[in-house]
C-alpha positions as CSV (number, residue, x, y, z in Angstrom):
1,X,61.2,144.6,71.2
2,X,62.0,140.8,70.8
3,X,64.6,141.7,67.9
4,X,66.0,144.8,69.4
5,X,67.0,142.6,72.6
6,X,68.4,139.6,70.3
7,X,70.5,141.9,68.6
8,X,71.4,143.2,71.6
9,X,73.1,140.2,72.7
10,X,76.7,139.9,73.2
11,X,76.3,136.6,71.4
12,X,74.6,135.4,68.1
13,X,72.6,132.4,68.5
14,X,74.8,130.3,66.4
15,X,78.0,131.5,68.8
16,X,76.0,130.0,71.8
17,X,74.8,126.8,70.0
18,X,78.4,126.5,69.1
19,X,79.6,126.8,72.7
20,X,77.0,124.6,74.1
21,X,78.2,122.3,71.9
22,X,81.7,122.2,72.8
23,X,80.5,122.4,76.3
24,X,78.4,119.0,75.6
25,X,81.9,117.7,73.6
26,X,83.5,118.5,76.9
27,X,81.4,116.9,79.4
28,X,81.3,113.3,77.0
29,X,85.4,113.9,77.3
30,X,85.2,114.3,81.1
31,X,82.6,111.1,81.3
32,X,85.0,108.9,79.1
33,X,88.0,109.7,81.5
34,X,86.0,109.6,84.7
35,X,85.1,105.9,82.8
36,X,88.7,104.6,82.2
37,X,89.5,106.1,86.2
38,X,86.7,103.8,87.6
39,X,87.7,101.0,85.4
40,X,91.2,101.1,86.7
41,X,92.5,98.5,89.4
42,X,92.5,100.5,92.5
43,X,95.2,99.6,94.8
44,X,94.9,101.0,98.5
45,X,98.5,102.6,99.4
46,X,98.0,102.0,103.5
47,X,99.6,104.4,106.0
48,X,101.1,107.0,107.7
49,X,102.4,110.6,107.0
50,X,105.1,109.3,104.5
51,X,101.9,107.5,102.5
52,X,99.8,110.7,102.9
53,X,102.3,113.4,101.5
54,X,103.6,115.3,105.1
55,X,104.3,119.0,104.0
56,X,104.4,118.6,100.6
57,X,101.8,120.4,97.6
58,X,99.5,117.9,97.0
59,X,100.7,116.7,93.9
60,X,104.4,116.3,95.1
61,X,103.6,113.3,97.8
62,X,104.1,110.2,97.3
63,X,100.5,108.8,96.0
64,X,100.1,111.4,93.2
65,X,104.4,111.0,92.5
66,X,103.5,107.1,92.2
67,X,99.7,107.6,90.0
68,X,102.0,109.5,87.6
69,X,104.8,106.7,87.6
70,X,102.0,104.5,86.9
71,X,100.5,106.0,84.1
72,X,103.8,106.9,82.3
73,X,103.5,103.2,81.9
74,X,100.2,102.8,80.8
75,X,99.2,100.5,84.1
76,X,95.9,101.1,84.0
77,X,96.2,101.2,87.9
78,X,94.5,104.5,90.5
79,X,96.4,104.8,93.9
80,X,94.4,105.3,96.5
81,X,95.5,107.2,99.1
82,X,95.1,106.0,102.4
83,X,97.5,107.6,104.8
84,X,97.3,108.8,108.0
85,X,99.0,111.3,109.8
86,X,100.9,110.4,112.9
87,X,99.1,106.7,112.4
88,X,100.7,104.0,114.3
89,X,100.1,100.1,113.4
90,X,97.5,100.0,116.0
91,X,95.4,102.8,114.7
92,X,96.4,100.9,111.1
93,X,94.5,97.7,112.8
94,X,91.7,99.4,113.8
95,X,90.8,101.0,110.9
96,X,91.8,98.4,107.8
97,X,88.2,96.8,108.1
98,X,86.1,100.1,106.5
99,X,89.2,100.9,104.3
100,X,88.9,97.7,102.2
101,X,85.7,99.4,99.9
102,X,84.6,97.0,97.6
103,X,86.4,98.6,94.8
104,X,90.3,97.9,96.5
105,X,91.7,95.2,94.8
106,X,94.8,95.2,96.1
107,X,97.2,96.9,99.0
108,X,100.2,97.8,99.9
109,X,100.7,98.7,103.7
110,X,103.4,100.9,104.8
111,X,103.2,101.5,108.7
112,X,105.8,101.2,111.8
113,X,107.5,104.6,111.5
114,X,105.7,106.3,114.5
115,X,105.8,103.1,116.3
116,X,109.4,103.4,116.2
117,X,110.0,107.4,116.7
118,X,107.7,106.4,120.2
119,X,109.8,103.0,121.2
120,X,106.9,101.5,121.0
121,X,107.8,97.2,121.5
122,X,108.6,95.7,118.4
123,X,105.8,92.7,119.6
124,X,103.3,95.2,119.2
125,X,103.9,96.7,116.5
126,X,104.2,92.8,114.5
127,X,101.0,91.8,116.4
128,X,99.3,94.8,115.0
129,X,100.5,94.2,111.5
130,X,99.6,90.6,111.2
131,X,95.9,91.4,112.5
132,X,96.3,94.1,109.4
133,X,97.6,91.4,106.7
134,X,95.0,88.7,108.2
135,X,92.0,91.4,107.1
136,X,93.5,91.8,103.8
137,X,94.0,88.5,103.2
138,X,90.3,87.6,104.5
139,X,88.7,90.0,102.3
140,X,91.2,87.8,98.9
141,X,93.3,90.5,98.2
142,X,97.1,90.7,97.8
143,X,99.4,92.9,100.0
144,X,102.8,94.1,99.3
145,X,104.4,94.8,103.1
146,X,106.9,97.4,102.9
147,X,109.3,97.9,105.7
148,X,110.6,100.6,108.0
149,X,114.5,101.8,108.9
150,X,114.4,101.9,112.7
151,X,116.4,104.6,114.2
152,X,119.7,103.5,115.9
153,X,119.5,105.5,118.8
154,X,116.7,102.5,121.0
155,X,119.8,100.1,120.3
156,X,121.0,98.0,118.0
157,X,118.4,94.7,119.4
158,X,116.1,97.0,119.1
159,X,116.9,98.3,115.4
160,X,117.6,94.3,114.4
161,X,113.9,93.4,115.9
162,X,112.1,95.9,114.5
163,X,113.3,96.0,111.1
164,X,113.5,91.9,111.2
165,X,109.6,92.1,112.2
166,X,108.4,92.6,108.0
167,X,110.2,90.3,106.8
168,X,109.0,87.3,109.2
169,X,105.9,88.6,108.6
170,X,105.7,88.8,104.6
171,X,107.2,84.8,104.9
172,X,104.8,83.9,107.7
173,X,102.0,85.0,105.5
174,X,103.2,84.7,101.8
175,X,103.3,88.8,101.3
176,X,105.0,90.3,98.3
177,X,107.6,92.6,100.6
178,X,109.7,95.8,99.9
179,X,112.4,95.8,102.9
180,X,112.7,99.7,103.5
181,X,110.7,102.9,102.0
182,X,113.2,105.4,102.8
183,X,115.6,102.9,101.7
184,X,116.3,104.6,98.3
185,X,117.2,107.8,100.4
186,X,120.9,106.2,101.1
187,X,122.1,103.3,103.6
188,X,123.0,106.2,106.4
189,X,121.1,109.0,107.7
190,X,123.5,111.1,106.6
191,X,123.0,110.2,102.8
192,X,119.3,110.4,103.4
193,X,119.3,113.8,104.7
194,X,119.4,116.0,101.7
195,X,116.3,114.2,100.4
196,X,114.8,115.2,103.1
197,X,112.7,117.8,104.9
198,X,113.8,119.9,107.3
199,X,112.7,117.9,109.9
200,X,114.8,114.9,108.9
201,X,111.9,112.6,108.9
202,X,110.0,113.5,105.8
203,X,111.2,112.8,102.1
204,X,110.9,116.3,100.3
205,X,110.0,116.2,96.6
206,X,112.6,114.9,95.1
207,X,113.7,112.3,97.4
208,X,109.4,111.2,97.1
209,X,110.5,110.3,93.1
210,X,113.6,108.3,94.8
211,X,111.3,106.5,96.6
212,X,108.6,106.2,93.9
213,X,111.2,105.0,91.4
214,X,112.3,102.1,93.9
215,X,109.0,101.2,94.8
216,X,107.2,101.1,91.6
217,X,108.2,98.2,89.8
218,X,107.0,95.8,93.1
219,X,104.0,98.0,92.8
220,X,103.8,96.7,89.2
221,X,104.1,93.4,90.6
222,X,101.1,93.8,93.0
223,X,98.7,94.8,90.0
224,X,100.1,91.7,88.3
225,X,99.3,89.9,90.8
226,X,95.3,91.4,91.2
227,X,94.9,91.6,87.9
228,X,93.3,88.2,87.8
229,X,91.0,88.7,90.0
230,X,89.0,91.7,88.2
């Protein structure tokens, strides 16, 4: 009976020792690679619906479009995505402490943009930005601050404040800085708009590489400038 049911089998016993084999080969692969992604310095990318990928496939936002920037160069860096949807500097401030894991090494914060689309004060939003660049700091980590284009229709004061806010803060505080995310979009709305979505807020795929392409060489620089602390 034994034989009848080996024999039976849609496999011979030296197909399945093969398999589980391979299937051993392949687990030691996956182990070596989930190895090299831990070992990786782990930047937090800090924010809002830009940071978390609004209406895009997951792969077409902006943290997995910057990973695979990153790796084309070898950087031996993992983005981790911390964005928030509809997030506003204040929510950013209250929630910086228990984002900081132990394993963050580094992070670059990129909040303001529903602060402006609600007029929100520019004081408030600064205040709330400083409290999030003092937390970084106290927990010995660098920050690259990257700024927001305020819409023109609060005023032009209000435009010069608000966008005049990152870079007083990134001095004030010593800050690697990035003037504008959308900046790479076009100097008018009207250049940025067919990079984006059809709401005219969010970058759509290819206007997320733009941005990506701008923004990756100062996120180079903030490894660089973790990388001695590992």
């Amino acid at each position: 009976m034994r034989n009848n049911l080996l024999r039976d089998l849609p496999f011979s016993y030296g197909a399945a020792r093969a398999m589980r084999k391979a299937a051993m080969a392949f687990a030691l692969i996956c182990l070596g690679a989930n190895a090299s992604f831990a070992g990786s310095l782990r930047i937090l990318a800090f924010g809002d619906s830009l940071t978390q990928g609004y209406g895009l496939m997951e792969a077409d936002g902006f943290v997995p479009q910057l990973q695979g920037w990153l790796d084309a160069r070898s950087a031996g860096v993992t983005v981790v995505n911390g964005g928030v949807s509809g997030d506003t500097t204040a929510g950013g401030a209250a929630r910086i402490a228990w984002s900081l894991s132990p394993d963050i090494k580094a992070v670059m914060v990129t909040l303001g943009g529903n602060d402006m689309l609600r007029g929100l004060a520019p004081s408030e939003a600064k205040a709330n930005l400083a409290k999030i660049i003092e937390a970084v700091q106290a927990a010995d980590l660098p920050i690259l601050l990257v700024g927001m284009q305020a819409p023109s229709n609060y005023g032009a004061e209000y435009k010069a404040e608000f966008e005049g806010l990152y870079a007083e803060l990134a001095e004030a505080y010593g800050t690697l800085y990035e003037p504008q995310f959308l900046g790479a979009l076009g100097a008018t709305p009207a250049e940025a708009l067919v990079w984006m979505q059809s709401d005219a807020i969010h970058p759509n795929e290819a206007g997320v590489l733009k941005i990506v392409e701008a923004l990756g060489p100062r996120v180079l620089e903030l490894a660089g400038a973790a990388a001695p602390r590992e």
